[in-house]
PDB file of N, CA, C and O in Angstrom:
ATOM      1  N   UNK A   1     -15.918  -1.380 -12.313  1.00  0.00           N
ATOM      2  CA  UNK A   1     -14.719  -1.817 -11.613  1.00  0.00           C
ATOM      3  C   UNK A   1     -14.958  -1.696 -10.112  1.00  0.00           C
ATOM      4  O   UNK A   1     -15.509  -0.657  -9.748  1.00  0.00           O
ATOM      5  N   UNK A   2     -14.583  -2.725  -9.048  1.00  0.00           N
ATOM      6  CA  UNK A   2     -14.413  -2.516  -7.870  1.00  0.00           C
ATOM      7  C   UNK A   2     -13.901  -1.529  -7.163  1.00  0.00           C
ATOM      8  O   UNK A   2     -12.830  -1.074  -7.566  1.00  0.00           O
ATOM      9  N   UNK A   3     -14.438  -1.017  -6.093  1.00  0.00           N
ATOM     10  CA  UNK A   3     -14.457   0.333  -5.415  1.00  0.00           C
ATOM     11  C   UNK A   3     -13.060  -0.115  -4.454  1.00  0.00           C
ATOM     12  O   UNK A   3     -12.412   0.714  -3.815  1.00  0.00           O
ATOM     13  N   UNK A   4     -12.732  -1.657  -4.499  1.00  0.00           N
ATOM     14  CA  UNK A   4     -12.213  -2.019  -3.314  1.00  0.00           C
ATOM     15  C   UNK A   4     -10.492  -2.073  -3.618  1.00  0.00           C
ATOM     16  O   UNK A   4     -10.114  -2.082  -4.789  1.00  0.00           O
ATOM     17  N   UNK A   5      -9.763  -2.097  -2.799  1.00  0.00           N
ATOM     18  CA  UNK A   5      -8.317  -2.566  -3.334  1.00  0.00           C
ATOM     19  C   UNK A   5      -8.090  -3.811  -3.946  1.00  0.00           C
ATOM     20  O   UNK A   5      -8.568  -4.897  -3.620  1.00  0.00           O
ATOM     21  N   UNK A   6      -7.285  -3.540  -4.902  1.00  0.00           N
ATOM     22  CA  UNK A   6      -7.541  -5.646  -5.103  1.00  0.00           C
ATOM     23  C   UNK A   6      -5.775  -5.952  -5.305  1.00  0.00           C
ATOM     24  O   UNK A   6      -4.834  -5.537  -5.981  1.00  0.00           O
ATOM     25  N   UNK A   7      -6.018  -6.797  -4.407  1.00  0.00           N
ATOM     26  CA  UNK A   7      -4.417  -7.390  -3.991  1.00  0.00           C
ATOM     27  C   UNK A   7      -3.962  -8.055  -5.664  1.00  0.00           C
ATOM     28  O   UNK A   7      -4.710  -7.948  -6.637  1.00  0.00           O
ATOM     29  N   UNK A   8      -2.746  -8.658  -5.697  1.00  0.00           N
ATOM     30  CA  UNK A   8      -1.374  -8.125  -4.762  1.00  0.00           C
ATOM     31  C   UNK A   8      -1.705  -6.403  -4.948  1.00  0.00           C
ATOM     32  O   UNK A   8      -2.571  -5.906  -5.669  1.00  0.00           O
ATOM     33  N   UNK A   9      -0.650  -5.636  -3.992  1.00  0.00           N
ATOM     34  CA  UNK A   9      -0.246  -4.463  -3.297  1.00  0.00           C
ATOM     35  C   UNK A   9       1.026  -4.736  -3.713  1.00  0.00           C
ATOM     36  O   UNK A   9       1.713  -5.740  -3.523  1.00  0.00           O
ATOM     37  N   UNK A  10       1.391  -3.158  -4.633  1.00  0.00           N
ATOM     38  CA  UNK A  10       3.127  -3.125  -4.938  1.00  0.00           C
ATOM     39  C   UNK A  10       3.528  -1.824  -4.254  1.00  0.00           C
ATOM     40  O   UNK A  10       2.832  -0.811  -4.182  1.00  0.00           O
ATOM     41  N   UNK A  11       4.599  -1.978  -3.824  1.00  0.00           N
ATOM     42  CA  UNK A  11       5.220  -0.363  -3.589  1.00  0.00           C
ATOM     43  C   UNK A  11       6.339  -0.409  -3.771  1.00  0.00           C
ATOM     44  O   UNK A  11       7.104  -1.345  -3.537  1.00  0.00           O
ATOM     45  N   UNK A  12       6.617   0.880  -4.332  1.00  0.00           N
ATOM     46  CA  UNK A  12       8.313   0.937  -5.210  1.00  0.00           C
ATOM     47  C   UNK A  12       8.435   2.449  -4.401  1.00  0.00           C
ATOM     48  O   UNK A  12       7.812   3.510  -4.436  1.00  0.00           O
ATOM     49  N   UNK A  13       9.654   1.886  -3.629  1.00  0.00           N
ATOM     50  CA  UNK A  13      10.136   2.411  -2.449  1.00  0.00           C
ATOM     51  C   UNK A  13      10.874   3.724  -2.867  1.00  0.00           C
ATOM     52  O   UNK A  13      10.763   3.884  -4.082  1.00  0.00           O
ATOM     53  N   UNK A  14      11.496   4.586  -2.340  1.00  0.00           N
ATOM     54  CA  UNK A  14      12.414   5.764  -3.119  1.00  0.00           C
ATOM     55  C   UNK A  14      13.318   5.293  -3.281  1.00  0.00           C
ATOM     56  O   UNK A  14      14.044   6.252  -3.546  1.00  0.00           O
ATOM     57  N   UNK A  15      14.008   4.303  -3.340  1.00  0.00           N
ATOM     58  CA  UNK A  15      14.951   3.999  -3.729  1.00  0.00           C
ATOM     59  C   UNK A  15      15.437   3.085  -5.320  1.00  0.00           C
ATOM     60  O   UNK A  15      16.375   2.761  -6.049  1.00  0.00           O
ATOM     61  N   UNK A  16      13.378   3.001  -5.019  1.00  0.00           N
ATOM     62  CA  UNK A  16      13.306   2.213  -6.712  1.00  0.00           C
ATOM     63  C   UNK A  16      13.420   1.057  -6.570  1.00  0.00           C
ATOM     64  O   UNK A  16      13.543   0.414  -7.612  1.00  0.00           O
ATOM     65  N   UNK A  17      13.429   0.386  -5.415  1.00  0.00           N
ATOM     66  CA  UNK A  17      12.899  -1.202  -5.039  1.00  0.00           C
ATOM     67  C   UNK A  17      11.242  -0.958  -5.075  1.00  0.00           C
ATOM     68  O   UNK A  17      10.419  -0.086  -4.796  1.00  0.00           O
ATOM     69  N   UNK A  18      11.305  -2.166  -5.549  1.00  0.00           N
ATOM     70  CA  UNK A  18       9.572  -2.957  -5.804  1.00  0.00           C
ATOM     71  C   UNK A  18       9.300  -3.665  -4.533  1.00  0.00           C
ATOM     72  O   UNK A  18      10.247  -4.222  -3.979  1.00  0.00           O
ATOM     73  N   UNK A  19       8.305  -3.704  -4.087  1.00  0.00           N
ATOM     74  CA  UNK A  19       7.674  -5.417  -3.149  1.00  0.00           C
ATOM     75  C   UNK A  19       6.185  -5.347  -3.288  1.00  0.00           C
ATOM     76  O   UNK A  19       5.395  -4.405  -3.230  1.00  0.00           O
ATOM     77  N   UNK A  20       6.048  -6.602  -3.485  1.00  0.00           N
ATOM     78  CA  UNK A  20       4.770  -6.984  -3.619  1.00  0.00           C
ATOM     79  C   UNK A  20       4.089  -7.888  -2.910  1.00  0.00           C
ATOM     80  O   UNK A  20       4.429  -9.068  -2.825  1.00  0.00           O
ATOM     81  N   UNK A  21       2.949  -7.317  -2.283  1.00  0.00           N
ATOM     82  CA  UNK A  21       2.267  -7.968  -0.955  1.00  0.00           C
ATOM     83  C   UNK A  21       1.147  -8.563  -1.260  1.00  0.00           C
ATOM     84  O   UNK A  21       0.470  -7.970  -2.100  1.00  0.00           O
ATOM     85  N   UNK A  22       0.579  -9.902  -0.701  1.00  0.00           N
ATOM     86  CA  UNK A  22      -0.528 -10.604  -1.482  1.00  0.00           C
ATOM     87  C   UNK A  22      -1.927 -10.504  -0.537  1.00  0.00           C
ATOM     88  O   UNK A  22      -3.042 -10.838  -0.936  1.00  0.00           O
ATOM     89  N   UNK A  23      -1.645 -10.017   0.685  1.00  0.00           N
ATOM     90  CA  UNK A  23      -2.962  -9.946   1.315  1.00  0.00           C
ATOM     91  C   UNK A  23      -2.958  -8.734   2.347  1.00  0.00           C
ATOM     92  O   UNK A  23      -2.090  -7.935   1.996  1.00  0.00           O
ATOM     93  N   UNK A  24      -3.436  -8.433   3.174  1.00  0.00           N
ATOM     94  CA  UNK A  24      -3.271  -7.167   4.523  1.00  0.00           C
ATOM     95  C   UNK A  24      -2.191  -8.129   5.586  1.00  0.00           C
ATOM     96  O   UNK A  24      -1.311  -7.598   6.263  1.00  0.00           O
ATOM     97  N   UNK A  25      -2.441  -9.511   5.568  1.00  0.00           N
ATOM     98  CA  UNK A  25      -1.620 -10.048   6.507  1.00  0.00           C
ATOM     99  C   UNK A  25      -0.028  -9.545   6.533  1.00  0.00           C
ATOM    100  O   UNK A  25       0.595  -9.133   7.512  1.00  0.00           O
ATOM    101  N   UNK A  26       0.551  -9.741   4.831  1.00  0.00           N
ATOM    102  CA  UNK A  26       1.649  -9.715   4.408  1.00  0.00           C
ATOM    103  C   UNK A  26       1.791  -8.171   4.561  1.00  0.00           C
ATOM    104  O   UNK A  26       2.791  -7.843   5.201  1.00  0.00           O
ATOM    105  N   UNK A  27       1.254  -7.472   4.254  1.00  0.00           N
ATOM    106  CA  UNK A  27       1.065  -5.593   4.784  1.00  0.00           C
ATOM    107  C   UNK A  27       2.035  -5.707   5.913  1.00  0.00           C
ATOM    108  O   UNK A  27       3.250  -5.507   5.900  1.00  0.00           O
ATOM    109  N   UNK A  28       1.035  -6.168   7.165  1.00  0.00           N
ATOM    110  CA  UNK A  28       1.439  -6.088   8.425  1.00  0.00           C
ATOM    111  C   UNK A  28       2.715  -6.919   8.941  1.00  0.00           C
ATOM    112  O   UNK A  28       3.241  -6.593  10.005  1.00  0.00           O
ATOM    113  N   UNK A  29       3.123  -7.809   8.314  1.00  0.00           N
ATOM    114  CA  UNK A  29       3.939  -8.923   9.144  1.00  0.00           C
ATOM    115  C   UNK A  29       5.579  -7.761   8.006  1.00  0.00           C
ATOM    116  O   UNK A  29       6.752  -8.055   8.237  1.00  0.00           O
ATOM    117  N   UNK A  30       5.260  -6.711   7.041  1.00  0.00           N
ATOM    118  CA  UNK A  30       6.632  -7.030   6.561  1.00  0.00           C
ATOM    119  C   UNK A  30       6.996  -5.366   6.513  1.00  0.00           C
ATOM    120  O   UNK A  30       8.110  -4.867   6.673  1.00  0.00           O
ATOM    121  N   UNK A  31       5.664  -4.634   6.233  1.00  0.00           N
ATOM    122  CA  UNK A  31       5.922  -3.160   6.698  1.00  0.00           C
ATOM    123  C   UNK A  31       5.458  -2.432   7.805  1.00  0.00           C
ATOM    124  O   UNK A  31       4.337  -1.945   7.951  1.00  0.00           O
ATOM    125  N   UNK A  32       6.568  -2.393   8.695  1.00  0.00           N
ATOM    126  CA  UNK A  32       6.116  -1.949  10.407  1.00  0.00           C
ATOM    127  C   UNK A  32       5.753  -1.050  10.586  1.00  0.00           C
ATOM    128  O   UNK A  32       4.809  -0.975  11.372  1.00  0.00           O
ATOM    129  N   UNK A  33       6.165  -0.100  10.105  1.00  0.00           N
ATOM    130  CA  UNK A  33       5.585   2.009   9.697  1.00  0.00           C
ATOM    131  C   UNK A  33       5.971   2.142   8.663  1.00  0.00           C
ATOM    132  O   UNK A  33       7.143   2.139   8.285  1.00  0.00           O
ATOM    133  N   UNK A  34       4.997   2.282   8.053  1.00  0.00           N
ATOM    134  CA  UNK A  34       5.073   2.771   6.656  1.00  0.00           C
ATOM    135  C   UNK A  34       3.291   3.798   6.086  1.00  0.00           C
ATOM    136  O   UNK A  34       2.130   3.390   6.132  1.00  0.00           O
ATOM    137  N   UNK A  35       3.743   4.907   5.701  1.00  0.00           N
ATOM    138  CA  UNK A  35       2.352   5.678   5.507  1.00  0.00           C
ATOM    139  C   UNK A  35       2.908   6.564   4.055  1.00  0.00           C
ATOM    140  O   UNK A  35       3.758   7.447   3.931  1.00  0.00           O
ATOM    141  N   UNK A  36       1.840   5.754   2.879  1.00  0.00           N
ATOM    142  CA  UNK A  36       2.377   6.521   1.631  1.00  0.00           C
ATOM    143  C   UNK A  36       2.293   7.997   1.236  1.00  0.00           C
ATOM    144  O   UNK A  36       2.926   8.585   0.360  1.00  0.00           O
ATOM    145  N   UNK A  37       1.014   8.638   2.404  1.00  0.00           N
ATOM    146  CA  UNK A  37       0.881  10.241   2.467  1.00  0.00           C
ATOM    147  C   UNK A  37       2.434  11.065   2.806  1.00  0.00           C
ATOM    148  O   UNK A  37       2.971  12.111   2.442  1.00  0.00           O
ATOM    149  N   UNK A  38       2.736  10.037   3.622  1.00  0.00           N
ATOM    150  CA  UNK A  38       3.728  10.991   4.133  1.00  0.00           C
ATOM    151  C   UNK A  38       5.219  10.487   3.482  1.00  0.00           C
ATOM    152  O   UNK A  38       6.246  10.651   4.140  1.00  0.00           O
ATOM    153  N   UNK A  39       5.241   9.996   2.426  1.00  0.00           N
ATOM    154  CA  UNK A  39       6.146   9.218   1.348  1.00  0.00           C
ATOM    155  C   UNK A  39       6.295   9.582   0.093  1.00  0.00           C
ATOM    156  O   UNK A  39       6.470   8.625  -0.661  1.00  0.00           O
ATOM    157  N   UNK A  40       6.289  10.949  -0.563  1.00  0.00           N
ATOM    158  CA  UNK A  40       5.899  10.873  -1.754  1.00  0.00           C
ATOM    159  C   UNK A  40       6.425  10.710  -2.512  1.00  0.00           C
ATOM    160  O   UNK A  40       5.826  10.708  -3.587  1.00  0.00           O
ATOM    161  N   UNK A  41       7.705  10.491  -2.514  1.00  0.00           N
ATOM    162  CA  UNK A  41       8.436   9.475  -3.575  1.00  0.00           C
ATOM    163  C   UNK A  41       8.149   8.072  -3.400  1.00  0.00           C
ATOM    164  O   UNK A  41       9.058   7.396  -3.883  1.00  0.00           O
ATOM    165  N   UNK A  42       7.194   7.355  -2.872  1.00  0.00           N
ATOM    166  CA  UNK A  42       7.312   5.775  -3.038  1.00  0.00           C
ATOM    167  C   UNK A  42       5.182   5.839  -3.348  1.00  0.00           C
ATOM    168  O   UNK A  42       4.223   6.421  -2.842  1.00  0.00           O
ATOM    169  N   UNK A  43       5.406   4.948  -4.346  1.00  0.00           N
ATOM    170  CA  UNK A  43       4.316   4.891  -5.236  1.00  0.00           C
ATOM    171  C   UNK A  43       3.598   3.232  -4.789  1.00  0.00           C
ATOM    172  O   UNK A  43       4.225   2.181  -4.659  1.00  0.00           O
ATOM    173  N   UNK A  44       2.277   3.431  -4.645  1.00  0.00           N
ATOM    174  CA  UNK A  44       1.872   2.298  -4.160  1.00  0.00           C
ATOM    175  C   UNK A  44       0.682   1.975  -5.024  1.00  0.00           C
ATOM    176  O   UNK A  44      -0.041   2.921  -5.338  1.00  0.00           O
ATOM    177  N   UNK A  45       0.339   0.592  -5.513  1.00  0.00           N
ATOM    178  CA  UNK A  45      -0.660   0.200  -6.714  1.00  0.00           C
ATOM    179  C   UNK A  45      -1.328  -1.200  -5.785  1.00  0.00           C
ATOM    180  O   UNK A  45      -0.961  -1.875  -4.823  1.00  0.00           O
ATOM    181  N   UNK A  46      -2.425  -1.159  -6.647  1.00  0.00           N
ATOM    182  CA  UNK A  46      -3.219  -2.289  -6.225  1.00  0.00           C
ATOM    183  C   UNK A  46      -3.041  -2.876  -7.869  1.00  0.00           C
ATOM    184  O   UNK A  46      -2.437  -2.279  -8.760  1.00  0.00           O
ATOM    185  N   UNK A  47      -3.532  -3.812  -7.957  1.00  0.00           N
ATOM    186  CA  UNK A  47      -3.465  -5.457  -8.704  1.00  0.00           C
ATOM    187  C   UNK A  47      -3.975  -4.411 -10.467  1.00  0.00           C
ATOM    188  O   UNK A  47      -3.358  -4.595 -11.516  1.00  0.00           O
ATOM    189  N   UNK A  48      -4.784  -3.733 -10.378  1.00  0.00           N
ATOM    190  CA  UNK A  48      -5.272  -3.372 -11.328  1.00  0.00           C
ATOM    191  C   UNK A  48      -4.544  -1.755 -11.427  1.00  0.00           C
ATOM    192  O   UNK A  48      -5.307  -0.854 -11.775  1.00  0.00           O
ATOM    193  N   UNK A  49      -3.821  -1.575 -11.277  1.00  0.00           N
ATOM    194  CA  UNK A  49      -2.777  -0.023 -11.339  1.00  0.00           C
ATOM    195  C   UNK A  49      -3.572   0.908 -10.847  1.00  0.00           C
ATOM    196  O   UNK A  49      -3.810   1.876 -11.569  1.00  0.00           O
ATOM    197  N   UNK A  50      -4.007   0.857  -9.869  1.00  0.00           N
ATOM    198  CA  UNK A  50      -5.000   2.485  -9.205  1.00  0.00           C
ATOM    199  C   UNK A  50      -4.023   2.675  -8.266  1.00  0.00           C
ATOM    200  O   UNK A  50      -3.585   1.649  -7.745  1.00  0.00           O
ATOM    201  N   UNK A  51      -3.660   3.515  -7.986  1.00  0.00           N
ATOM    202  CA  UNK A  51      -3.231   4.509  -6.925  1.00  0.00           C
ATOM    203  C   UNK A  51      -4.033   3.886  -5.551  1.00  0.00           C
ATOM    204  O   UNK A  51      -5.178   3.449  -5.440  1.00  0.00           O
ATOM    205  N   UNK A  52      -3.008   4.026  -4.621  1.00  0.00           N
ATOM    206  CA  UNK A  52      -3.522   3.530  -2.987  1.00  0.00           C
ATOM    207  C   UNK A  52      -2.876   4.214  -2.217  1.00  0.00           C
ATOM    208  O   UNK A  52      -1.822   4.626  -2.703  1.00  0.00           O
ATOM    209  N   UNK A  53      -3.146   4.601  -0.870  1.00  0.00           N
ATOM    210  CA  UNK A  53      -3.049   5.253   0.309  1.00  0.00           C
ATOM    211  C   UNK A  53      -2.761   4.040   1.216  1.00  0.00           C
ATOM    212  O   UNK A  53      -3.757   3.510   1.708  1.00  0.00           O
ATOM    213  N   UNK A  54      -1.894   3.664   1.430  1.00  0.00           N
ATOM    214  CA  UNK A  54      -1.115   2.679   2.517  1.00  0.00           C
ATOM    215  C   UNK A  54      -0.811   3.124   3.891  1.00  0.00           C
ATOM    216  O   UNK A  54       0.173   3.862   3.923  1.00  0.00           O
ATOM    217  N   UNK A  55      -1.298   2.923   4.906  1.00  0.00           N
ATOM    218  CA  UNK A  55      -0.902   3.023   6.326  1.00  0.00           C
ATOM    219  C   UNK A  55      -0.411   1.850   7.118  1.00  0.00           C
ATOM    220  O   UNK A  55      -1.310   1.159   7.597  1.00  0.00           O
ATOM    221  N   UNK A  56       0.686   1.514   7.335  1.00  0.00           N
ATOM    222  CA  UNK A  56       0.980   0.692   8.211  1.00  0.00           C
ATOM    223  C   UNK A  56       1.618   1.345   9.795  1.00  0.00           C
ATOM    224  O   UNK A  56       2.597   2.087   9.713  1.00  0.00           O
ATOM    225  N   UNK A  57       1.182   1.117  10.842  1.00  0.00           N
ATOM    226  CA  UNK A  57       1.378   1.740  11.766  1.00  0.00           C
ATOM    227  C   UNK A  57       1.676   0.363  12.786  1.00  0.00           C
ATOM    228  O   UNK A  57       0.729  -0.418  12.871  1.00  0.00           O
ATOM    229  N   UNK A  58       3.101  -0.026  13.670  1.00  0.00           N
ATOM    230  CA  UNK A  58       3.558  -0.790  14.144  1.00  0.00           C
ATOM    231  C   UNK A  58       2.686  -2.159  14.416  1.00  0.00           C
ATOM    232  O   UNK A  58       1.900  -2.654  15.225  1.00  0.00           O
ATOM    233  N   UNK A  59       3.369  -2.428  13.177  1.00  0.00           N
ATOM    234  CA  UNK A  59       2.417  -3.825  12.391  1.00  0.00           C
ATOM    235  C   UNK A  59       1.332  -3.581  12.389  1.00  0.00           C
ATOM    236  O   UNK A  59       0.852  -4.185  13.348  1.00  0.00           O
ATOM    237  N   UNK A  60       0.676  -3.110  11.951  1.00  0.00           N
ATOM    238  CA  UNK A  60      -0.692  -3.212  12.405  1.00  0.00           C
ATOM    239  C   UNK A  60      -1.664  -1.981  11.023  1.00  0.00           C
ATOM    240  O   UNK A  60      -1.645  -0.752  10.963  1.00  0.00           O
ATOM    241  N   UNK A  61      -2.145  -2.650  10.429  1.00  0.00           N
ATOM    242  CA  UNK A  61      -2.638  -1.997   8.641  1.00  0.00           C
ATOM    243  C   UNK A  61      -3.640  -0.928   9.313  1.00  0.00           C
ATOM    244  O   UNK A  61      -4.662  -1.436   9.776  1.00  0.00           O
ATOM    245  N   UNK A  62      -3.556   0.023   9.401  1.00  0.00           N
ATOM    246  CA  UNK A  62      -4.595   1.215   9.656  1.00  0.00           C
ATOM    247  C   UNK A  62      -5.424   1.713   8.648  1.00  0.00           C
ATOM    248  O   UNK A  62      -6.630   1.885   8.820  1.00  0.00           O
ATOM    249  N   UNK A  63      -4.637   2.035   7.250  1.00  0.00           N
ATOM    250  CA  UNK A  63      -5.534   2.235   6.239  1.00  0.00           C
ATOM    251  C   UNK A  63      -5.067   1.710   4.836  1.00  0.00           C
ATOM    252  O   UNK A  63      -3.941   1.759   4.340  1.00  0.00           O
ATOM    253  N   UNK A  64      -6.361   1.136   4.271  1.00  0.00           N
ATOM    254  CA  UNK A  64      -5.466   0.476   2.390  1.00  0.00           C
ATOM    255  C   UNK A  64      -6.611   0.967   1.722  1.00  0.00           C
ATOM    256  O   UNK A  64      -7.514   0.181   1.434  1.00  0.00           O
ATOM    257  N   UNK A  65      -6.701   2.392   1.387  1.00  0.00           N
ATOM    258  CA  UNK A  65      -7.914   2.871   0.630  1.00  0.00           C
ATOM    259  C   UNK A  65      -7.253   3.035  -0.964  1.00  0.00           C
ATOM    260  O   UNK A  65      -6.088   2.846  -1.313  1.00  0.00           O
ATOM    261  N   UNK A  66      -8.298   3.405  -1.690  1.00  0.00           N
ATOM    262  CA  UNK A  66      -7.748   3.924  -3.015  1.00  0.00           C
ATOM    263  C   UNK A  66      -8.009   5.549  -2.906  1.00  0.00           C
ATOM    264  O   UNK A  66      -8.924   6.145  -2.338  1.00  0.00           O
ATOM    265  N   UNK A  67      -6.672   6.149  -3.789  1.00  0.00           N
ATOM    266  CA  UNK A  67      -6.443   7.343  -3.691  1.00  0.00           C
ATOM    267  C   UNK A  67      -8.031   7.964  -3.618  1.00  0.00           C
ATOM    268  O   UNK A  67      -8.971   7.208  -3.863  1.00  0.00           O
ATOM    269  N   UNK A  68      -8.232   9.186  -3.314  1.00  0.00           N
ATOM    270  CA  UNK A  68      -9.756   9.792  -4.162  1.00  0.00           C
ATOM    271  C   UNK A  68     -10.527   9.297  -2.778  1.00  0.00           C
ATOM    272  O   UNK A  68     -11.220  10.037  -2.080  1.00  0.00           O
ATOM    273  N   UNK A  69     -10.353   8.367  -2.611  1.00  0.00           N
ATOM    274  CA  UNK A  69     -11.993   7.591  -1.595  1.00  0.00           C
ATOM    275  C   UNK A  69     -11.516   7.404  -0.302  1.00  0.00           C
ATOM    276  O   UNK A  69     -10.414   6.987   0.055  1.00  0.00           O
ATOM    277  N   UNK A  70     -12.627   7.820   0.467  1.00  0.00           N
ATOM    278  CA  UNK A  70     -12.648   7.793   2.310  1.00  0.00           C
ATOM    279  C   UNK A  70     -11.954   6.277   2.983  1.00  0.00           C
ATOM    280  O   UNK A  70     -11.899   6.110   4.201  1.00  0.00           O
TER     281      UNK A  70
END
């Protein structure tokens, strides 16, 4: 299996809303700050259900790793 994220990107917010993002573009243009470390009620998946580490920092995608990896 790929080491890499593989889009779409879902995150189900604490409130228990879903959104689902289809590339890093859509990352950036729709979550302005958003960092799932510091979120731990909102759960974030890549295309194949692995766990992801999401950073969005004023627009702008800083990190889309999978949990576990640098």
């Amino acid at each position: 299996m790929s080491e890499e994220v593989q889009f779409p990107v879902s995150v189900t917010f604490e409130d228990g809303t879903k959104e689902q993002y289809a590339d890093a573009a859509d990352l950036e243009m729709n979550l302005e700050d958003f960092d799932s470390a510091s979120s731990p009620d909102c759960h974030v998946l890549d295309a194949s259900g692995r766990e992801v580490h999401l950073e969005v920092r004023l627009l702008s995608l800083k990190r889309l790793t999978l949990k576990g990896k640098s």
